[in-house]
Residue, then its C-alpha position, 0 to 999 in steps of 0.5 A: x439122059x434116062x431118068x429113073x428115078x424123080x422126087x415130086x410132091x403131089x396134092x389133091x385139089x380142094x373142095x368148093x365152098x358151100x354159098x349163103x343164096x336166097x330164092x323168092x318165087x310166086x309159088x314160094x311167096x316167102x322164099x327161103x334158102x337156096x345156097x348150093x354145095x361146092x364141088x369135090x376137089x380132084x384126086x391125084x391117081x397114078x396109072x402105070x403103062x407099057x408105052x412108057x419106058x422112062x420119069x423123063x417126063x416127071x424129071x423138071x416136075x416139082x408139084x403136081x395138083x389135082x384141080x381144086x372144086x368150084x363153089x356152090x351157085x344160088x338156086x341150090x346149084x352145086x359148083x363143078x367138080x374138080x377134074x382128077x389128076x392122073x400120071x403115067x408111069x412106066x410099068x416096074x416102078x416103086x412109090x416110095x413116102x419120100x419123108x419115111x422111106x416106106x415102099x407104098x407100092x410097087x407097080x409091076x401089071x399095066x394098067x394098075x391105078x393108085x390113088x394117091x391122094x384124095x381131093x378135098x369135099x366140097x362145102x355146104x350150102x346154107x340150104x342143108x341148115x334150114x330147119x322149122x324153127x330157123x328158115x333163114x339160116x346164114x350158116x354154110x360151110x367151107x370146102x375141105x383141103x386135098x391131101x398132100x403126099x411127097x414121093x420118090x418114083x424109082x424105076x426097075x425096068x422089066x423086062x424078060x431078057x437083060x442083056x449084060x457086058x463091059x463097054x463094047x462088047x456089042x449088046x446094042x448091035x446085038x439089040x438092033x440085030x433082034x429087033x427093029x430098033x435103032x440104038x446107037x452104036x459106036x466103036x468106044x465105050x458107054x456108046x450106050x449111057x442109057x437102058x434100051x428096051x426093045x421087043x422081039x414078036x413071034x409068028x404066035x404073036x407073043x413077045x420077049x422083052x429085052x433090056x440093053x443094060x449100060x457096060x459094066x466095069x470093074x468096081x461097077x457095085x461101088x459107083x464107077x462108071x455106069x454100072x451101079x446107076x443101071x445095074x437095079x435094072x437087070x433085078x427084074x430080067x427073068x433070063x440074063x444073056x451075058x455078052x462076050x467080046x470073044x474077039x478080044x478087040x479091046x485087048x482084054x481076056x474074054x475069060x477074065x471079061x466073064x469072071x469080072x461080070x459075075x463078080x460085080x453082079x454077085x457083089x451087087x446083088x449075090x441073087x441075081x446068079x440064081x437067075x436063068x442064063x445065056x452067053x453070047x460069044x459075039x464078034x466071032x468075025x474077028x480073026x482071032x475069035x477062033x482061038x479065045x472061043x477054044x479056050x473059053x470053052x476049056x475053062x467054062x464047061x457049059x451046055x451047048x444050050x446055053x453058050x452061042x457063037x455069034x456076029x450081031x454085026x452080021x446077024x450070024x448065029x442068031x436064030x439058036x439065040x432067040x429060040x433059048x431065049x424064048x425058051x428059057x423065059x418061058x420056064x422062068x415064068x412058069x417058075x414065077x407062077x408056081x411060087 
């Protein structure tokens, strides 16, 4: 199951304590203190990274802790530091104080690090307390305790393209005709019960994104089927693709389908019709394709750049599809950019 959203508590590690030592050397006939500092205790830092599309692996972690500092050692020998915890995460996720609700930070470019919380500092030895008129002090002091934070990590994939379209309507035949994965596909609805995202790379070597999002249904926005799990997941798709049955396999309107979508989308979300778009009017190979595509094309006046005619399952229609696709993320970031 796709995981995107976890609650965790994380804590720095502690700090050593310093140590009471004495040393006696023949250069030093009446020694003195020599009682080293303890080590810092680890910091616990998230790292956001690409390679990484999902919380599966944080969804059984409860606690996470940074490594605690080692003790101070005699002939003034500082004990070990404690090693840093850092945790991946996928790019597009938001940390969130899970006692107050605060949005600490929300991690949007690779590689960003944050520290989360801070390893507790090591203790004094005794040998920082000596002075002229105390040379045997048997004073050190104790390592300081980490910080400790509980978080909730909520994940919006981002992505440039999201694909969106009821149950069936062949967004993950689509996804695996554009690009080289292997999602699976089946002749029912919610094949797809998780977000898929996958990449297309030009001869330039620059890529779009694109998110297969779960089917949506009617009354998605108020929690019926999949659809308000997921639907968080297109907030951040620069160019949305509506995905049209317009062969009506399923029985239903392929005009109705559309108005449907953009309803439950409008109710979740009224600004995510500002967002550019695309539609996709797929499964073209059925017979009676021909006759819902004349009349979709009656109801909806839209631009030839903006509605295409296709078969995922036959990879037909396809290359008009990619170049707006392409196109239409391009002026989007250029839009993101300016503002």
């Amino acid at each position: 199951m796709f995981t995107d959203k976890v609650k965790i508590q994380v804590a720095a590690g502690r700090g050593g304590h310093g140590i009471v030592a004495w040393t006696r050397r023949k250069y030093l006939p009446k020694g003195g203190p020599c009682g080293g500092d303890g080590g810092n205790g680890g910091s616990v830092y998230l790292r956001s990274s690409k390679n990484i599309y999902s919380l599966d692996h944080l969804k059984n972690t409860r606690i996470l802790k940074g490594e605690n500092g080692e003790n101070g050692i005699n002939n003034f020998k500082h004990g070990k530091q404690g090693k840093d915890l850092i945790i991946q995460i996928p790019c597009g996720t938001f940390i969130i104080d899970a006692n107050t609700k605060q949005l600490l930070h929300d991690v949007i470019n690779e590689n960003e690090q944050i520290e989360l919380c801070k390893g507790g500092r090591g203790g004094l030895g005794n040998n920082h307390f000596k002075t002229p008129t105390n040379r045997t002090p048997l004073k050190c002091t104790q390592g300081k305790a980490g910080t400790t934070l509980t978080i909730e990590l909520e994940l919006k994939l981002i992505a440039d393209v999201g694909f969106v379209g009821l149950p069936n309507a062949g967004k993950s035949t689509l996804l695996n005709a554009l690009t080289a994965t292997n999602v699976k596909i089946g002749n029912y609805p919610f094949t797809t019960c998780r977000p898929n995202l996958s990449y297309i790379q030009f001869e330039d070597y620059s890529r779009i994104y694109l998110a297969d999002i779960p089917g949506i249904i009617k009354d998605a926005n108020q929690g019926r089927g999949l659809g308000l799990e997921f639907l968080r997941h297109i907030e951040r798709s620069k160019v949305l693709v509506y995905i049209i049955d317009i062969g009506a396999q399923d029985g239903r309107s392929p005009i109705d389908d559309f108005a449907l979508l953009q309803n439950e989308i409008r109710l979740y979300n009224p600004l995510l019709l500002d967002k550019p778009f695309l539609i996709a009017l797929n499964k073209t190979d059925l017979p009676d394709a021909k006759k819902y595509i004349e009349e979709f094309i009656s109801k909806y006046h839209f631009p030839k750049d903006t509605l295409f005619q296709i078969s995922a399952i036959n990879k037909t229609g396809l290359e008009n599809l990619i170049m707006q696709m392409k196109n239409r993320n391009l002026k989007a970031s250029i839009v993101c950019q300016k503002i």
